[in-house]
C-alpha positions in Angstrom: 163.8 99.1 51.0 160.6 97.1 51.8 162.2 96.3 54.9 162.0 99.2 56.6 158.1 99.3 56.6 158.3 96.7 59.1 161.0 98.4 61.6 157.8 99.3 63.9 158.4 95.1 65.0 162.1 96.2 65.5 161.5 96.0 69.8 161.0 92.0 69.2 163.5 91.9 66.5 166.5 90.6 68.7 164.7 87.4 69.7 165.0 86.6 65.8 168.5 85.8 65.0 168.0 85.3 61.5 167.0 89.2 61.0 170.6 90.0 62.4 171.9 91.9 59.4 169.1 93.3 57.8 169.6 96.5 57.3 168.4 99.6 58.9 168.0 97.3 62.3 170.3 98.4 64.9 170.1 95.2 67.7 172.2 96.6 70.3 169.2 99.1 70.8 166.5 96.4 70.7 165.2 93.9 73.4 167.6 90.6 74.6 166.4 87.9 73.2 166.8 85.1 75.7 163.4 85.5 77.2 162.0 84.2 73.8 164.9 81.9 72.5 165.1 78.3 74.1 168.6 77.0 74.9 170.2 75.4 72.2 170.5 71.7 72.4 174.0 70.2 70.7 174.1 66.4 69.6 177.7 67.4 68.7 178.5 67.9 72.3 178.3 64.3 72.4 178.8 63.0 69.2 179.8 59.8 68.8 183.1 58.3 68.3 184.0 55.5 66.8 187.7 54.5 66.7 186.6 51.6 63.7 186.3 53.7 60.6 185.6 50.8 58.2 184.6 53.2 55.4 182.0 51.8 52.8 182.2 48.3 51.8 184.7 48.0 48.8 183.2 47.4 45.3 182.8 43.7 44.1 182.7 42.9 40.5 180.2 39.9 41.5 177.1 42.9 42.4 178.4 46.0 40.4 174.9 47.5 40.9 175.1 50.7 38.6 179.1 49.8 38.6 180.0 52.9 40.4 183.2 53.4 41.7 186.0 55.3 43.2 183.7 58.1 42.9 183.4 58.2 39.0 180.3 57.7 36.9 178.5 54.5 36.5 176.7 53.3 33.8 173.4 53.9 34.9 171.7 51.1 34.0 168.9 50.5 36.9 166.7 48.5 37.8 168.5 46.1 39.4 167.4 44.3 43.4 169.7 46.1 46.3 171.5 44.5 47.8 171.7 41.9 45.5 171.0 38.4 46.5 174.2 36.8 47.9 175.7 40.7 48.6 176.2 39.7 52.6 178.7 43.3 52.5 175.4 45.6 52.1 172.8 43.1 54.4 170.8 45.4 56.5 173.3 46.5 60.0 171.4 48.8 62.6 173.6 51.5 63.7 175.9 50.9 67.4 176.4 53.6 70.0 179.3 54.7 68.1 177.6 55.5 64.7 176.6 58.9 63.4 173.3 59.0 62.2 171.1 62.3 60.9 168.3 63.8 59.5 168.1 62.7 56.0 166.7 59.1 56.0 168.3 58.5 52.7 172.0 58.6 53.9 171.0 56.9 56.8 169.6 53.9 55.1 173.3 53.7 52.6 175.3 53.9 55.8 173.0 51.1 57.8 174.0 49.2 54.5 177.3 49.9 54.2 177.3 52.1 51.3 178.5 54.3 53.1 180.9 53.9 56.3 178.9 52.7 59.2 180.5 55.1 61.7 178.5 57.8 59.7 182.0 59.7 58.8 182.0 59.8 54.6 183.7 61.2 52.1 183.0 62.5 47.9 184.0 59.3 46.6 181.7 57.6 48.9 179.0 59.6 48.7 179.0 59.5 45.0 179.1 55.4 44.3 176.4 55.1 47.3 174.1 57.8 45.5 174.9 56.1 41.8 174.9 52.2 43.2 172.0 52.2 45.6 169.3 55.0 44.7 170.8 55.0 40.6 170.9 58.6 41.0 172.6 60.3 37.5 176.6 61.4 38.5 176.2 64.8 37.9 172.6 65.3 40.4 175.0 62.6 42.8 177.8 65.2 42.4 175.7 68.8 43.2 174.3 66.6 46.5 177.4 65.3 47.5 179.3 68.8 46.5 177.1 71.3 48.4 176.5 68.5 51.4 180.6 68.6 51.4 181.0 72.2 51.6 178.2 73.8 53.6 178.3 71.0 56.6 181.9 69.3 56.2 185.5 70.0 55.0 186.1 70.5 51.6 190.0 70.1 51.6 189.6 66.1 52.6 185.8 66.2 51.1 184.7 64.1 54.6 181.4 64.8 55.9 179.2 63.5 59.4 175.8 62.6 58.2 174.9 63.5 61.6 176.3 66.0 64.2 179.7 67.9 64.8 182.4 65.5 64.2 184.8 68.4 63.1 187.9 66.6 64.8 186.9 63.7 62.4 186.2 65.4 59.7 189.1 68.1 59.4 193.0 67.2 59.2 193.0 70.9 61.2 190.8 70.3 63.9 188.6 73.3 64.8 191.0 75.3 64.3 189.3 76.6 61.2 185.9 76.3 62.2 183.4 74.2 63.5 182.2 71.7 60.8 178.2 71.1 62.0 177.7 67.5 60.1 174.0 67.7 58.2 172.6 68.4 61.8 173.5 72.1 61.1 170.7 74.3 61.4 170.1 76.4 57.9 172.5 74.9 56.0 171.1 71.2 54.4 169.1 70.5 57.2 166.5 73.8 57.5 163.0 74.7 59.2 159.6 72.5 57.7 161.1 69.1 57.5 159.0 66.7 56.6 159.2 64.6 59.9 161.6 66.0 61.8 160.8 69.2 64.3 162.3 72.9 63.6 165.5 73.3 65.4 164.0 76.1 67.7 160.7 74.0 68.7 162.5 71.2 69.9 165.4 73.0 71.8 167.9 72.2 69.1 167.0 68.8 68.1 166.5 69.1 64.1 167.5 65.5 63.5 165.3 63.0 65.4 162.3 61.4 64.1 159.0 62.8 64.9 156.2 59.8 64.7 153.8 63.0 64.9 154.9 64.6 61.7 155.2 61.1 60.2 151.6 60.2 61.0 150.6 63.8 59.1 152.2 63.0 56.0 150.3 59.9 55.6 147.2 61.3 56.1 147.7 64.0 54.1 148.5 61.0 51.4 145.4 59.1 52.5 143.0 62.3 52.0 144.9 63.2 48.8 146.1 59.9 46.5 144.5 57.2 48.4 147.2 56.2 50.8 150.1 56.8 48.0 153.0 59.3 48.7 152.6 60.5 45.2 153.9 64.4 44.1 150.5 65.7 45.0 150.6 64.0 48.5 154.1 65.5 49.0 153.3 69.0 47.4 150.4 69.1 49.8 152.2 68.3 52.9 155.1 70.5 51.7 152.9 73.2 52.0 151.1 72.3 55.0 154.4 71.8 57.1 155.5 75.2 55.8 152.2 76.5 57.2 152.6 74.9 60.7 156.0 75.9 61.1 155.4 79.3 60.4 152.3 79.6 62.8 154.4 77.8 65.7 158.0 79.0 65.4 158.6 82.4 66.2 162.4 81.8 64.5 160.4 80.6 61.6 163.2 81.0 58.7 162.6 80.1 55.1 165.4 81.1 53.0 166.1 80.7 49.2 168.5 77.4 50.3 164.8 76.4 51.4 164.0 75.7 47.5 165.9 72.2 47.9 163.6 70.9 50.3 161.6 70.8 47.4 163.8 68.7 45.3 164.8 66.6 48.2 160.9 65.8 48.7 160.9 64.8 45.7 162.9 61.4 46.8 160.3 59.9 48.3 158.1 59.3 45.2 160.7 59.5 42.6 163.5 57.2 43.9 162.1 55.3 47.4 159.6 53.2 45.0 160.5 49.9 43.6 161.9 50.9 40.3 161.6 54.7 41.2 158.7 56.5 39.5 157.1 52.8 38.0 156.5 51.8 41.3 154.3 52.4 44.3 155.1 55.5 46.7 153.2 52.8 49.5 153.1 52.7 53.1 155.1 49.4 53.5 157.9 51.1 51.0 158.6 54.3 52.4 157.8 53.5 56.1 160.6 51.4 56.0 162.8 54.1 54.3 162.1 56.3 57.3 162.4 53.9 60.0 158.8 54.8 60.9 156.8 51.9 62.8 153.0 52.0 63.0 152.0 51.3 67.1 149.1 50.4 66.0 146.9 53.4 67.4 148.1 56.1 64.8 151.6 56.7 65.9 154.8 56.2 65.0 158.0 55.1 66.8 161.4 54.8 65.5 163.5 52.1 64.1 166.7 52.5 62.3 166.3 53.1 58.3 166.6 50.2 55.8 166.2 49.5 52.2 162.7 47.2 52.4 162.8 44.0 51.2 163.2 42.7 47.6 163.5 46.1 46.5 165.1 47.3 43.2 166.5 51.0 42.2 165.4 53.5 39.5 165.8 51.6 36.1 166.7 55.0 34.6 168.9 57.9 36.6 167.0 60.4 38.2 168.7 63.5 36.8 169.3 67.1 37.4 166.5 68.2 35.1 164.1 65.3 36.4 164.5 67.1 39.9 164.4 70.6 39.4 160.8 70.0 37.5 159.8 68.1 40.4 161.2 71.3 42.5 159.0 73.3 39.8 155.6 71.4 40.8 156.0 71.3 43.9 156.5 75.1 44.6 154.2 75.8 42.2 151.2 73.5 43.8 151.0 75.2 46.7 153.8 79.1 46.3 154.9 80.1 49.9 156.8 83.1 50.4 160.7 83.1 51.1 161.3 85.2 54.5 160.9 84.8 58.1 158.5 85.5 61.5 159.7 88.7 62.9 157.4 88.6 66.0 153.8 89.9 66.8 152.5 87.4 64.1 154.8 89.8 61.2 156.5 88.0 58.4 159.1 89.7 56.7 159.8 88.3 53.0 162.9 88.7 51.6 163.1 90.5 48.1 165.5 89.2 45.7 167.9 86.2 45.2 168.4 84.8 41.7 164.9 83.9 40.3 163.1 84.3 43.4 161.5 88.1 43.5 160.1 89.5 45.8 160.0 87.0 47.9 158.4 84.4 45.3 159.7 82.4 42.6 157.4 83.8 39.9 154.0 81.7 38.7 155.6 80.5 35.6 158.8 79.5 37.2 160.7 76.3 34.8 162.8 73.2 35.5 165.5 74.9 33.8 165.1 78.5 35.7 164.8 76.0 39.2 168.6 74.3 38.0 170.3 77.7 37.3 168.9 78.5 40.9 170.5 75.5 42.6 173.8 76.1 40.5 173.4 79.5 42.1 172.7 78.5 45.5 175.5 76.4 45.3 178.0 78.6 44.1 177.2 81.9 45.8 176.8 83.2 49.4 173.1 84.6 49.9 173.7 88.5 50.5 174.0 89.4 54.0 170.7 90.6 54.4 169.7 87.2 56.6 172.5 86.3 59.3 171.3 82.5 58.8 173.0 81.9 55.5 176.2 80.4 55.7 179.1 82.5 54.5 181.2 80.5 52.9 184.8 81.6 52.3 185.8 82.0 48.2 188.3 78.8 48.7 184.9 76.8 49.4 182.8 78.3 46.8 185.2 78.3 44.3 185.7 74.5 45.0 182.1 73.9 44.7 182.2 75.8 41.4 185.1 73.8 39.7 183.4 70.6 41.0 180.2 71.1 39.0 180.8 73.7 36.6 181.0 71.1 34.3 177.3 69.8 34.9 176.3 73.4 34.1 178.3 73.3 31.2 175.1 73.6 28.6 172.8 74.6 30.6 172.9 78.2 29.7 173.2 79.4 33.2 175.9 82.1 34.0 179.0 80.3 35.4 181.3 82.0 37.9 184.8 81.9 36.6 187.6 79.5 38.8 
C-alpha cells in the first residue's frame, strides 16, 4: 500500500493521533506523543446548564414563514422578512450563561431567535422547521443536515443534539452510559480542521468553537482582493483553499478527511443563503458580519458579539436544495483541489487513497454535483474504513437510522442505497 513508502516518518508517527490505525504502523514501538500534543481543552467540562428548557418557540399561524412544522415539509415558498414584523417570539435574544452555543454561526443565530431552543439543547423536529422556516432550506437538504448532525454529535434514540459542547446527560435518556455525546464542538465529526474562522482544535489547545476575529479579518480580505468586498463563491473558494493551506503548514495534527468535503457545502451558506433573498442578494459585509457575530474595531480586527439575523432581512425565495449544494460542493473543490490526508511530521503528508469518489486522495478533475450527493449519502451512511483513527465509528443501530431517515431523498438519485 502507498502508505508504507512513508513508514521512514513512523519515529514521529505517535504524536499524530489520526494515523493510529493505519496499517503497517505499530505505535507501541514509536515515540510518546505528549512532547508534541498540547493538552486538550473541554468546553464540555463546563458546559452549561440550564434547568429552563423552553424548546423553540411554538408555530403561529399569524407568521407561518415557510409553514414548517412539527418537523414535516413546508411549502417552500420564500422570500419572506424573518422574523416577521409583529413576530416578538423570534425578536433577536443574546444567549445567558446557561445557553449552549457552538461553532456553526448558522444554528447559533436560529437558537438566539428562538428557532431553536435558547438553552442550545435541540431536537429533529426542531432542527428541521428552524432550517425550513428561517434559512427556506428544501426538507430533504434540512433532513441530511439535521440527520448526520443528530447521529455523529447527539443521540439518535431521542434525536436531541447540543449545538455546542458535551451535554450528553441532556441529550441521552441513558446518560453516558453509552458514550459520550460531544455536541457540534466534537473534533472530526461536524466540526473539523480549516474552519473558516474558527482555530483547529490542536492550535488552540482544544478550542474549535470560538470566534477567531483573525480568521474573520482574512476572509474579507480575501473577498476584498477577489470580488470587490462581496463573499461571493469565488471569495469563499479562495479562502477555502487558503485556510486549508494555513492549517496544514501550522498544525502538525493537520487532518483532512473525506467528512472534510462538507465544509465545502457548508461554505457554501454564506453566499447562497446568508444574503437577502439568498443567491439575488448581496454576500456584503453588513449581511454576513452580522450572521457571524463579527464586529469591526475599527483597526482591522474583529471582536465577538452574539450571532443574529440582520435587520429587515428576508430568506431564499426558492429552497436551497440537495443538488444546489453539492454543485456548489463541486466548484468549490474544484477552484482550488486539495488533497484528502494528513501531516505526519517532518513537513510529510500522507494522503489517503480511496473512499467513494475520492481516489487517491482527490476527488477526480471532472467530479459532478450528482457524483458530490452520492458521496454525502455515503458519508452519511457508512463508517470511513479504519485506516484513519479520527473517523467516528458509528455503531450499525446509528447508521442504519441515518439510512432509513433519508433513503428516501436518495430515492432517484441513482446512488447505491444500503438496505434497512
Amino acid at each position: 500500500m502507498k502508505y508504507l513508502a512513508v513508514l521512514s516518518i513512523a519515529s514521529t508517527a505517535s504524536a499524530f493521533p489520526w494515523m493510529a490505525n493505519l496499517p503497517g504502523i505499530d505505535l507501541s514501538m514509536l515515540e510518546r506523543a505528549d512532547r508534541h500534543l498540547q493538552p486538550e481543552k473541554r468546553q464540555d467540562d463546563a458546559c452549561p446548564f440550564n434547568a429552563d428548557h423552553p424548546g423553540a418557540a411554538p408555530y403561529d399561524p399569524a407568521f407561518p414563514y415557510t409553514g414548517a412544522r412539527d418537523g414535516l415539509p413546508g411549502t417552500g415558498v420564500g422570500g419572506v422578512r424573518v422574523p416577521a414584523e409583529g413576530d416578538t417570539a423570534h425578536q433577536y435574544t443574546p444567549p445567558g450563561p446557561g445557553d449552549i452555543r457552538g461553532p456553526c454561526p448558522g444554528m447559533n443565530t436560529a437558537a438566539n431567535h428562538n428557532f431553536l431552543s435558547h438553552d442550545g439543547i435541540t431536537n429533529l423536529a426542531e432542527l428541521m422547521d428552524a432550517q425550513q422556516n428561517l434559512y427556506n432550506l428544501d426538507y430533504d437538504l434540512a433532513l441530511i443536515i439535521a440527520v448526520r448532525a443528530i447521529a455523529l454529535d447527539g443521540d439518535y434514540p431521542t434525536t436531541k443534539l447540543s449545538i455546542g459542547c458535551d451535554a450528553t446527560e441532556r441529550t441521552s435518556t441513558t446518560g453516558s452510559l453509552l458514550g459520550r455525546e460531544g455536541g457540534l464542538n466534537d473534533h472530526n465529526k461536524f466540526e473539523a480542521d480549516t474552519s473558516l474562522t474558527r482555530d483547529d482544535f490542536f492550535l488552540a489547545n482544544g478550542d474549535n468553537y470560538s470566534f477567531n476575529g483573525t480568521k474573520f479579518a482574512e476572509m474579507y480580505a480575501t473577498a476584498q482582493s477577489t470580488s470587490s468586498g462581496l463573499f461571493d463563491r469565488t471569495a469563499i473558494a479562495q479562502y477555502r483553499s487558503m485556510r486549508y493551506d494555513e492549517s496544514q503548514a501550522q498544525n502538525p495534527n493537520f487532518y483532512f478527511g473525506p467528512k472534510a468535503i462538507l465544509l465545502y457545502a457548508a461554505a457554501s451558506f454564506i453566499y447562497q443563503v446568508f444574503p437577502v433573498f439568498g443567491p439575488e442578494g448581496t454576500p456584503d459585509i453588513n449581511t454576513i458580519s452580522t450572521f457571524f457575530g463579527a464586529v469591526d474595531n475599527g483597526d482591522g480586527t474583529y471582536s465577538h458579539v452574539p450571532e443574529r439575523i440582520p435587520e429587515n432581512w428576508s430568506n431564499r425565495r426558492t429552497p436551497y436544495t440537495v443538488a444546489e449544494i453539492a454543485n456548489e460542493t463541486a466548484y468549490q473543490y474544484s477552484y482550488s483541489p486539495k488533497a484528502f490526508g494528513g501531516n505526519a511530521g517532518n513537513g510529510s503528508f500522507l494522503a489517503l487513497e480511496s473512499f467513494g469518489s475520492i481516489q487517491n486522495g482527490q476527488l477526480p478533475n471532472a467530479t459532478t454535483g450528482a457524483e458530490i450527493e452520492c458521496l454525502i449519502y455515503q458519508l452519511s451512511t457508512e463508517n470511513v474504513p479504519g485506516q484513519v483513527a479520527n473517523e467516528p465509528e458509528l455503531p450499525l443501530a446509528a447508521l442504519s437510522w441515518v439510512a432509513s431517515q433519508i433513503n428516501p431523498v436518495f430515492a432517484n438519485s441513482g446512488c447505491p442505497l444500503v438496505i434497512t
